[in-house]
C-alpha positions in Angstrom: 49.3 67.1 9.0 48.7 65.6 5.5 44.8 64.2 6.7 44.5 67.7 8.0 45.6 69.4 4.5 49.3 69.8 4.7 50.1 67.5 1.8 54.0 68.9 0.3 55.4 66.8 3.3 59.0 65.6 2.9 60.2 62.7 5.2 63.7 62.5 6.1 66.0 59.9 8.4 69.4 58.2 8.6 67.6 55.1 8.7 67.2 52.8 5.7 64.9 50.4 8.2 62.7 53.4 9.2 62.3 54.9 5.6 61.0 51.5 4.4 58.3 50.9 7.1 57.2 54.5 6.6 56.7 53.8 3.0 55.0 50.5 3.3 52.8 51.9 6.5 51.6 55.0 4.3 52.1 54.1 0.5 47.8 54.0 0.0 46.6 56.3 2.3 48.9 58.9 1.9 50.0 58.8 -1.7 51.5 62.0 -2.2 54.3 62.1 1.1 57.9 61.6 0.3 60.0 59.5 2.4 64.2 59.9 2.0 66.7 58.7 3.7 68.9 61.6 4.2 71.5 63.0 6.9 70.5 66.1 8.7 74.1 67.0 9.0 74.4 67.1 5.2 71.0 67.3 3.4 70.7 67.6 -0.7 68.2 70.0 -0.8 68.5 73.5 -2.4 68.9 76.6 -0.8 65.7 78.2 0.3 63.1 75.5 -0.6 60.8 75.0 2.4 58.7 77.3 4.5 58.7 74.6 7.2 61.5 72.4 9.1 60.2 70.2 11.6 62.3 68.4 14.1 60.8 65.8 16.3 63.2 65.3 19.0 66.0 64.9 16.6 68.0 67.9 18.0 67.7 66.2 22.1 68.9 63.1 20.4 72.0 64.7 19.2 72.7 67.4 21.4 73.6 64.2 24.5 76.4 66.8 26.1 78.6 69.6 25.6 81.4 68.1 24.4 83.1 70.1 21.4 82.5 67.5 18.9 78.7 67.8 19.8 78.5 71.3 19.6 80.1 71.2 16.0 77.5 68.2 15.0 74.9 70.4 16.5 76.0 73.7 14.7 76.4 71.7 11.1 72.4 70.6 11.6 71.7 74.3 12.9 73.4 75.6 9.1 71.6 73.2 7.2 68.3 74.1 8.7 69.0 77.5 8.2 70.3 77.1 4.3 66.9 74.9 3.1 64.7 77.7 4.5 63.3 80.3 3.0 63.1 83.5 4.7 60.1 84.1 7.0 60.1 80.1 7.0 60.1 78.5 10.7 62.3 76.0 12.2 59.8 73.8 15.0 61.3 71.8 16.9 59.9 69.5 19.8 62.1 69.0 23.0 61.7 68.4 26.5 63.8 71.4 26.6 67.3 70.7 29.1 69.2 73.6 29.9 71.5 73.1 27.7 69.4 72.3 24.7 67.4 75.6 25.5 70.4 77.5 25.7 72.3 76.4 22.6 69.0 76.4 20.1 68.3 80.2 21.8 71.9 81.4 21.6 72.5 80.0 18.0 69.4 81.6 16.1 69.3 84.2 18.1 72.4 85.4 17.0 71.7 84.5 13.5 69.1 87.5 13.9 65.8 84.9 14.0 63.0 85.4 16.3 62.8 82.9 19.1 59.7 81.5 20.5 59.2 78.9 23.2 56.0 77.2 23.9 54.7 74.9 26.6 52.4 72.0 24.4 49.5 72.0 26.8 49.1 68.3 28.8 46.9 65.6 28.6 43.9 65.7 30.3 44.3 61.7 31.3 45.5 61.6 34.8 47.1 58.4 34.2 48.9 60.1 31.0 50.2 62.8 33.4 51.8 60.4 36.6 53.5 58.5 33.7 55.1 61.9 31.8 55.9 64.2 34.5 58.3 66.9 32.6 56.3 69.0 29.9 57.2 69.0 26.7 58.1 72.3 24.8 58.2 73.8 20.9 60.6 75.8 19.8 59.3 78.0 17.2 62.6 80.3 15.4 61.6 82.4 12.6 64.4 83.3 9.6 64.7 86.7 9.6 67.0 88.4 6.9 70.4 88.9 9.3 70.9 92.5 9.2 74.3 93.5 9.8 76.0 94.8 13.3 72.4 94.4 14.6 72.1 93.1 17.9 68.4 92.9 18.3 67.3 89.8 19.8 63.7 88.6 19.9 62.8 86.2 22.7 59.6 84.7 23.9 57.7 82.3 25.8 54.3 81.4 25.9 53.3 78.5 28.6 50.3 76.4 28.4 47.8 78.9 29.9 48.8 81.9 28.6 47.2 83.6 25.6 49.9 85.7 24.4 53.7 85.3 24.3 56.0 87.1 27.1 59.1 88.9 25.5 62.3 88.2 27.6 65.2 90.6 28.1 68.4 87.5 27.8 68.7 83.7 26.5 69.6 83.4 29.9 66.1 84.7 31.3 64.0 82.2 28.8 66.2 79.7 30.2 64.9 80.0 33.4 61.6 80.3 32.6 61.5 76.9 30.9 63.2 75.8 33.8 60.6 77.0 36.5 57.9 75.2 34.4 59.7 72.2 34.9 60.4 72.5 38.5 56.6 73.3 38.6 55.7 70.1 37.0 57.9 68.2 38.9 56.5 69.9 42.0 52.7 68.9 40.7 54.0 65.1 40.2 55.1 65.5 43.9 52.2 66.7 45.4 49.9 63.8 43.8 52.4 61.3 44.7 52.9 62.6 48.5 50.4 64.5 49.6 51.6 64.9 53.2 54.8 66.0 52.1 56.6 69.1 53.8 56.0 72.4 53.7 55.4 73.8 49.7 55.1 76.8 48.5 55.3 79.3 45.2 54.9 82.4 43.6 52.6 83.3 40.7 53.6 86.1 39.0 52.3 88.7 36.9 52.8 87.9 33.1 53.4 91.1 32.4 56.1 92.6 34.8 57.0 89.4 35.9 56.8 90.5 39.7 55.2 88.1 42.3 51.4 88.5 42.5 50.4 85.7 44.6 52.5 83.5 47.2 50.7 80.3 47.6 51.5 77.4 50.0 50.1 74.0 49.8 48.9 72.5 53.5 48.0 68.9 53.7 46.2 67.2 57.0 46.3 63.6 56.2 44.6 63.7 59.8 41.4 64.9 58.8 38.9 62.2 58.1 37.9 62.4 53.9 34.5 63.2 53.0 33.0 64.1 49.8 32.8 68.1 50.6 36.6 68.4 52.8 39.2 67.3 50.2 40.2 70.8 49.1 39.1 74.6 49.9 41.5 77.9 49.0 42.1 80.3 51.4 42.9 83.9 50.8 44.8 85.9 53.2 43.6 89.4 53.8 45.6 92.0 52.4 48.2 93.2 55.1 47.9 90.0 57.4 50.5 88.2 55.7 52.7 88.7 58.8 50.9 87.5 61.2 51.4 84.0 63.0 48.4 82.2 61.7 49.1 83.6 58.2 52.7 83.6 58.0 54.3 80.6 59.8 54.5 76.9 58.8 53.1 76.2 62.2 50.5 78.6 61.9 49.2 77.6 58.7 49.1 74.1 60.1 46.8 75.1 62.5 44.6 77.1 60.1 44.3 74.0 57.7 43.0 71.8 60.6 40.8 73.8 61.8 39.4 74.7 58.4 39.0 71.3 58.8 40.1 70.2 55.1 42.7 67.5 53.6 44.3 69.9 51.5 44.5 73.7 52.0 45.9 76.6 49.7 46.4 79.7 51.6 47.2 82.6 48.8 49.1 86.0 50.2 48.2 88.8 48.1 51.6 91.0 47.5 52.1 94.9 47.8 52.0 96.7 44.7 49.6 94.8 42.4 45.7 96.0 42.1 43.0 92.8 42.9 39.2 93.2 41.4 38.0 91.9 45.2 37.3 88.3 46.1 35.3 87.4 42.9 38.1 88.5 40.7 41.0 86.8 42.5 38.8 83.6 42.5 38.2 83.8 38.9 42.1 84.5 38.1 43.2 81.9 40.4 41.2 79.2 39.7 42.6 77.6 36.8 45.9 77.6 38.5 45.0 76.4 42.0 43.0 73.0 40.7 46.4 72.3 39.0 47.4 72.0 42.5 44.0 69.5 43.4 44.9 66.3 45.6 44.1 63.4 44.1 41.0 61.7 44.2 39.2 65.0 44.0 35.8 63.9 42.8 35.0 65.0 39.5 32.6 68.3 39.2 33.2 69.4 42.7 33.3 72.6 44.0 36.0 74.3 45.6 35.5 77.2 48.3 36.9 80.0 48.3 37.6 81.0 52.1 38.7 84.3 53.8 38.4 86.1 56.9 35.3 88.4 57.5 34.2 88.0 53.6 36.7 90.5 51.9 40.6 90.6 50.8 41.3 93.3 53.2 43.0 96.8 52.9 46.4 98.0 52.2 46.8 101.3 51.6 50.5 102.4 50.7 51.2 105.7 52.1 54.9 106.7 51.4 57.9 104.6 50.2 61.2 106.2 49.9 64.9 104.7 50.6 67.1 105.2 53.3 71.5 104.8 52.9 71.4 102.6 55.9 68.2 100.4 55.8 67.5 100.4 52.3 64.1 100.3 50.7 60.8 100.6 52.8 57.2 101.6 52.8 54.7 103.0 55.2 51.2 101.2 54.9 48.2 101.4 56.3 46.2 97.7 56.7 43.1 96.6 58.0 42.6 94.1 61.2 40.7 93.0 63.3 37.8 94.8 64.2 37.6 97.4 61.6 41.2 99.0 63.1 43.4 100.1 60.7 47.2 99.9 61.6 50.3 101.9 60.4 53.2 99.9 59.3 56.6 100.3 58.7 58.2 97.8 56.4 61.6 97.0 55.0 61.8 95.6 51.4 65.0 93.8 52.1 63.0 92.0 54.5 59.1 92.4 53.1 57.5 89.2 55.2 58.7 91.4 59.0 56.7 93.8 60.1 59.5 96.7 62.0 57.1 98.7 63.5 53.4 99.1 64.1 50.7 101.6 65.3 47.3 101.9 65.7 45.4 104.1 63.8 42.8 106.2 66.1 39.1 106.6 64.1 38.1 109.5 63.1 35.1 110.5 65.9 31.7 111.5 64.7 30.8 114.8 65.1 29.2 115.5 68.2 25.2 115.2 68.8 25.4 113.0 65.1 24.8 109.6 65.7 25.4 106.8 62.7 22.9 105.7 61.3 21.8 101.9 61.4 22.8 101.3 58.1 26.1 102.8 58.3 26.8 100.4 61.1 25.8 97.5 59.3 28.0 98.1 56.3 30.8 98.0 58.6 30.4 95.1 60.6 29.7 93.1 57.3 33.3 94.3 56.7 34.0 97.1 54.1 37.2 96.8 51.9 37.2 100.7 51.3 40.3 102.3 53.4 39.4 104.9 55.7 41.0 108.7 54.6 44.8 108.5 55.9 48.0 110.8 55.9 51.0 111.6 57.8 49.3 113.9 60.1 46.3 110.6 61.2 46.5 110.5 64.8 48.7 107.7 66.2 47.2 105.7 69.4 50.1 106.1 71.6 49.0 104.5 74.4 48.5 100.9 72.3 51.8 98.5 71.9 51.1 96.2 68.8 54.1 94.0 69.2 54.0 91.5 72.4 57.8 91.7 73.0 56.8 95.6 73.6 54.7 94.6 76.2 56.7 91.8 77.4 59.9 94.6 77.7 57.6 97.1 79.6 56.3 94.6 81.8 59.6 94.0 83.1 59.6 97.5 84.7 56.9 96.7 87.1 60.2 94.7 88.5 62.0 97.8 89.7 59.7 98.8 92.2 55.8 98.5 93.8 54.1 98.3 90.3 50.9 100.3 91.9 53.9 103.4 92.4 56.2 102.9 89.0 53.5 105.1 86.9 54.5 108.3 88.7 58.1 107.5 89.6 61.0 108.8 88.0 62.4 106.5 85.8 65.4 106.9 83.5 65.3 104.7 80.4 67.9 103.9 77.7 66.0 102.5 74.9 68.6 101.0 71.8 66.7 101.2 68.4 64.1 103.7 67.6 62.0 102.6 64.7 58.6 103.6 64.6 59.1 105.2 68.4 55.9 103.3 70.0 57.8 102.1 72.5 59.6 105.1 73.7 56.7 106.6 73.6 54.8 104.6 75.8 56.9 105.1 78.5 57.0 108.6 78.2 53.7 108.8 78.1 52.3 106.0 80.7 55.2 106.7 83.2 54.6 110.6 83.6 57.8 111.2 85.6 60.2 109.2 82.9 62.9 110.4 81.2 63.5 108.3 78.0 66.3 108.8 75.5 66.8 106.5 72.5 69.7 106.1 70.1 68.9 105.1 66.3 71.8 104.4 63.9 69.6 105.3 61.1 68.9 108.9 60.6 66.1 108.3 58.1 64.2 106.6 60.7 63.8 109.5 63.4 62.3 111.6 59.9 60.1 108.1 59.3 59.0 108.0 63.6 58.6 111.6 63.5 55.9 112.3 59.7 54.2 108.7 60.3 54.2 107.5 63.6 53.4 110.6 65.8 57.0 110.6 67.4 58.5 114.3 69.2 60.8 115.1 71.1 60.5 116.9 74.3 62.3 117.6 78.2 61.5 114.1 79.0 62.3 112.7 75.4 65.5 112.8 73.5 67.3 111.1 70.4 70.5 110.5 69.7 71.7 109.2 66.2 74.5 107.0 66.7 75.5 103.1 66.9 74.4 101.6 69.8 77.2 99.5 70.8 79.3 102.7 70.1 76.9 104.9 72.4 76.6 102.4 75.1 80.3 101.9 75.3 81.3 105.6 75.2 79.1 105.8 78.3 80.5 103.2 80.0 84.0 104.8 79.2 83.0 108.5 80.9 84.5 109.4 84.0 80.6 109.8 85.4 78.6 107.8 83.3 74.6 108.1 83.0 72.8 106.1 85.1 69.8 104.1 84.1 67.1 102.2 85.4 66.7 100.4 82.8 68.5 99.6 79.3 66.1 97.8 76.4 67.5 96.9 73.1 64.6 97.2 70.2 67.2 96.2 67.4 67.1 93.7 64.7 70.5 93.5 62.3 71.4 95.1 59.5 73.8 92.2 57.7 70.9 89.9 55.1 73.1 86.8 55.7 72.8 87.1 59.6 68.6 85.9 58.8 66.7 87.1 62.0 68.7 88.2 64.3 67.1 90.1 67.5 69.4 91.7 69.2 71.9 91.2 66.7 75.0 89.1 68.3 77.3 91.8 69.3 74.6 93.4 71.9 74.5 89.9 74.1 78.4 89.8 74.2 79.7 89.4 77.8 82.0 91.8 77.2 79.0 94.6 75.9 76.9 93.9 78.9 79.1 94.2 81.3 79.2 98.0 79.7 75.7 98.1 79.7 75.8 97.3 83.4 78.1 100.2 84.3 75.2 102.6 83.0 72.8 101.2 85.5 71.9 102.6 88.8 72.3 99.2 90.3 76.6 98.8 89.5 76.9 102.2 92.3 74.2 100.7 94.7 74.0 96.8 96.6 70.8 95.5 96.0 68.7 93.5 98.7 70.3 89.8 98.4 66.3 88.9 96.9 66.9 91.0 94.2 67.1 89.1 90.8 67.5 89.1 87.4 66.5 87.4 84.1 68.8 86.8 81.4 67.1 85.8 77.9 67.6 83.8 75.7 69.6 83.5 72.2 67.1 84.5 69.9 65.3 87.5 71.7 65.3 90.8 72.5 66.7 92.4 76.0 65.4 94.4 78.7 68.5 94.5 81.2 66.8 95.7 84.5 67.6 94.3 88.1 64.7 91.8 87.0 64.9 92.5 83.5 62.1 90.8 80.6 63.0 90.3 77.0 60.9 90.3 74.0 60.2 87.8 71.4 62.3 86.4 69.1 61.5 88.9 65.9 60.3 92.2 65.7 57.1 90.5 63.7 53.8 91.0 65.5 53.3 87.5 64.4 56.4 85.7 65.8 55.2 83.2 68.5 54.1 84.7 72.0 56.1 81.7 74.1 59.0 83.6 76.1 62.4 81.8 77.2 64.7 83.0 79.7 65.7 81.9 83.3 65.5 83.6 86.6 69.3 84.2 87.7 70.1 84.7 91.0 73.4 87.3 91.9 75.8 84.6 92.6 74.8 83.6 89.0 75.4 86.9 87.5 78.8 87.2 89.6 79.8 84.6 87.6 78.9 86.4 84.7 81.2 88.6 85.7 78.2 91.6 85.6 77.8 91.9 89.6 79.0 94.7 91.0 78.5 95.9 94.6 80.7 98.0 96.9 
C-alpha cells in the first residue's frame, strides 16, 4: 500500500518483538510509516481519525470460540474500531471467514446501522498454491454509517470471486450461508483433484440474481478410459425436458453416458424450468469459466474442451399451465421435445420436479392435403430445430401411445386373462387406482372396444388437469370416481354384492415427502388390503383351472392384480430402469397368502 501511494499508514500490535523488526525491516525504504505498539482492545487514538481500519486476521485470532469472555474481548475491539473511524470510513478485515466469525462481525455492524459487504479474494493461479490452501479466503468490507435511530435497515452483500457486482441478501443468517457454500465448494474442488474417481458429485449453479437453481451439474469420472491428449474432459448438456430420463437422470445412467462418450472426466449440465438460455453458444459461454474450475488434473494447458449434446441443440420446453392443487401441491404442464422431432405433454409435480407423473404424446399437426413440404423444410427439421411447435390445451393427445413402460408392462398382463388374439373385443371390466394424466385408462378403453374402465383419483384437481391437457372424457364405458383408493376398494369389498373386476391396477405414487418413492405406496400391498382387493375380482366367486397362476410383484413396484397379474416399474418416471421383479405364484402359494378363494 505505501509503494503503491497510500503513505499515512499507521502500524499497530501487542508485540514489542514484532514492532521492532518492522521498524528495522522498513526504517529506509519506507520512511514515513508508523509502527506502535498498541492494544486493539484499548487503542489511544482520538475519536474519528482514520478513514481506514485494516485487520489482517486479527479478529479469527481472537474470536477462537464463543465463550462469553470472547464475545466481550471481541465486542471491546468491535467499539474501538468503530470510535477511531470516521464516518463513511471502512473497517477491512481479512478472514477465512468460520461461521461464527461471519455471524458475529455481520450481526454486530449490522446492528450498528453499517453496511456489510463480503468478498471472496480471487485465488492463485499456481496450482501448487491452490492443493496447499484449500478454504478461500474472504474480506469483510463494513462501512460506518451515521446510526439512525429505531431504524432497522440492514444492508448485506456478497460478491464471490467471479462475480462483477455484489448480491444483496435478505438476513445475516442468509450471507452466512453463502460464505459457507463457497467453502463447501472449495472443499469440493480440493476433492475432485485429489480423487478423481470419487463417488457420485453433483451441484447447483444458481442465478445471481434470484438465487434459484439454473444449472444442476454432476461430475462423472471413468478412470477406465485409457488417457489421451483430446479425452480428459468434454461437457455435456442435457436437452431441455430430458432431465428425467434414465441416461440423463440416474447415477447409473450417467455412468454409462460418460463411457461411452468415451472421456475421463464428464460434466453433464441439466438446464432447469423457469430460466431463459441464449441456445448452445450462450450456455457454453456462461458456463465455461465455471466448469474448467471443475477440470481434472493434468489437463494440458491450452486445450480445448467440447461442448456435447444430443442432436446439436438444448432442446424444447414449453410451459403450458402451472397452477396448485390442495392435495398434490404445486405442478406444471409442459410440453418437451424427444426423440425424433415428437413433442410430449408432461405433467409434473414441484414437490417432486426430477419425476415425470404422467406423459403423452403430442400428435403433429398434418399438412394440408395435396401440399407437400418442401425439401428445405424437411432438412431444417432433421438438423433439429429448437423452435416449439404451436401448443394448447385443446392439441390432440395420441391416445393410443403409452410413454411409461410400467403402462405397458400393466396392460400386458391382460393378455393373461384370456386368448390374447380374442381380449381386444371382449368385455373386460377394469378397476384402475390413480388417474393422473388418464393415458392409461384410456388405452384400455380405447384398444379393448368392449371394456368398461372406471378409475378412482383422490385428487380432484387432477380429473380437471386429465380432462384440459391430456385429452381425458368420460363416457358409458368410462367413469371417475373421486375418492381414496384404499377407502373405495374397501367399501366394495364391504357391499353385500360387490363389483366384480377382471382386473384391478394401481397407478399411484404417495403423497407423504418423507416416504421418498414409493409406488404403490405401502398401504395398497398390505395383506390385509389385497385380500379386499381380491373380493372385487371375478375370480373370488369362480374356481379357476388348477394351471391358472398369478404373479405377485415386488416391494418397490406398481400392481396389476389379475389371475396372472404384471406390475410396473418401480417409479412413475419414464426413466426408471425397464428390469421387472416379481415371481410366478402358484394357488397353493397364494392360499397361503390367505387370497385364495374357491367354493
Amino acid at each position: 500500500m505505501y509503494d503503491v501511494g497510500y503513505q499515512d499508514i499507521v502500524n499497530v500490535d501487542i508485540s514489542e518483538v514484532v514492532i521492532n523488526q518492522m521498524r528495522e525491516r522498513n526504517a529506509h525504504r519506507r520512511p514515513k510509516m508508523s509502527y506502535l505498539r498498541m492494544d486493539m482492545l484499548q487503542m489511544d487514538f482520538q475519536d474519528a481519525q482514520f478513514q481506514v481500519v485494516l485487520d489482517k486476521g486479527t479478529l479469527d485470532a481472537i474470536l477462537v470460540d464463543e465463550e462469553e469472555a470472547t464475545l466481550e474481548r471481541v465486542d471491546r475491539m468491535f467499539a474501538e474500531i468503530s470510535r477511531v473511524l470516521q464516518v463513511g470510513g471502512r473497517y477491512l478485515c481479512i478472514s477465512l471467514a468460520q461461521a461464527h466469525v461471519v455471524k458475529k462481525a455481520v450481526g454486530y455492524f449490522s446492528q450498528e446501522g453499517w453496511m456489510v459487504r463480503v468478498h471472496q479474494v480471487s485465488g492463485s493461479e499456481d496450482r501448487a498454491a491452490k492443493q496447499q490452501f484449500v478454504l478461500p479466503v474472504f474480506v469483510y468490507v463494513m462501512t460506518k454509517f451515521k446510526k439512525i435511530p429505531g431504524s432497522v435497515l440492514q444492508i448485506l452483500e456478497i460478491c464471490t470471486e467471479e462475480q462483477d457486482k455484489p448480491v444483496r441478501v435478505e438476513s445475516a443468517e442468509q450471507l452466512v450461508e453463502a460464505v459457507k457454500e463457497r467453502q463447501l465448494y472449495a472443499l469440493l474442488r480440493s476433492q475432485l483433484n485429489k480423487n478423481p474417481s470419487a463417488s457420485h458429485v453433483s451441484l447447483d449453479l444458481c442465478d445471481a440474481d434470484a438465487g434459484k437453481p439454473r444449472y444442476t451439474l454432476h461430475v462423472v469420472d471413468s478412470p477406465s478410459v485409457k488417457a489421451s491428449r483430446n479425452n480428459h474432459f468434454a461437457i455435456f448438456i442435457i436437452p431441455q425436458g430430458r432431465e428425467t430420463e434414465w441416461l440423463f437422470g440416474t447415477e447409473a445412467g450417467r455412468k454409462q453416458l460418460a463411457a461411452s462418450a468415451g472421456f475421463r472426466r464428464l460434466i453433464t449440465v441439466a438446464l432447469h424450468r423457469g430460466q431463459h438460455y441464449e441456445g448452445m453458444e450462450g450456455i457454453q459461454a456462461e458456463l465455461s469459466g465455471k466448469v474448467m474450475e471443475l477440470a481434472p488434473p493434468g489437463l494440458p494447458s491450452q486445450q480445448q474442451v467440447p461442448f456435447l449434446s444430443v442432436g446439436g441443440d438444448i432442446g424444447v420446453r414449453t410451459i403450458q399451465h402451472q397452477d396448485t392443487s390442495a392435495m398434490s401441491g404445486e405442478y406444471l404442464i409442459e410440453d418437451v421435445k424427444g426423440d425424433n422431432m415428437c413433442y410430449f405433454r408432461r405433467l409434473i409435480f414441484l414437490s417432486n420436479r426430477n419425476v415425470v407423473q404422467s406423459e403423452a404424446r403430442l400428435l403433429s399437426s398434418a399438412a394440408p392435403r395435396g401440399q407437400k413440404k418442401r425439401k428445405k423444410d424437411k432438412k431444417k427439421q432433421a438438423s433439429g430445430s429448437t423452435k416449439a411447435p404451436p401448443t394448447s390445451a385443446c392439441q390432440a393427445i395420441d391416445r393410443s401411445y403409452l410413454c411409461c413402460e410400467h403402462h405397458k408392462a400393466m396392460v400386458a398382463g391382460l393378455a393373461l386373462l384370456r386368448n390374447p388374439e380374442l381380449l381386444p373385443g371382449a368385455q373386460l371390466s377394469v378397476l384402475v387406482i390413480g388417474l393422473g394424466g388418464g393415458s392409461l385408462p384410456l388405452f384400455i378403453h380405447d384398444y379393448f372396444c368392449q371394456s368398461r374402465v372406471e378409475a378412482v383419483e383422490i385428487d380432484p384437481t387432477m380429473l380437471e388437469v386429465a380432462t384440459r391437457w391430456f385429452g381425458f372424457s368420460q363416457g358409458d364405458r368410462m367413469k371417475v370416481h373421486i375418492s381414496d383408493g384404499l377407502d373405495y376398494v374397501a367399501k366394495l369389498a364391504a357391499s353385500a354384492a360387490p363389483a366384480r373386476y377382471d382386473a384391478v391396477m394401481f397407478d399411484v405414487d404417495s403423497k407423504d415427502p418423507t416416504l421418498g418413492m414409493s409406488c404403490p405406496p405401502p398401504g395398497f400391498v398390505e395383506t390385509s388390503f389385497l385380500q379386499k382387493v381380491f373380493l372385487c375380482s371375478i375370480w373370488c366367486a369362480e374356481t379357476p383351472c388348477s394351471k391358472t397362476q398369478f404373479w405377485l410383484p415386488s416391494r418397490r413396484s406398481s400392481l396389476c392384480c389379475t389371475p396372472g397379474g404384471s406390475r410396473g416399474r418401480s417409479t412413475k418416471s419414464c426413466s426408471a430402469s425397464r428390469t421387472l421383479r416379481g415371481s410366478w405364484l402358484p394357488q397353493s402359494s397364494w392360499r397361503q397368502l390367505g387370497l385364495w378363494r374357491g367354493r
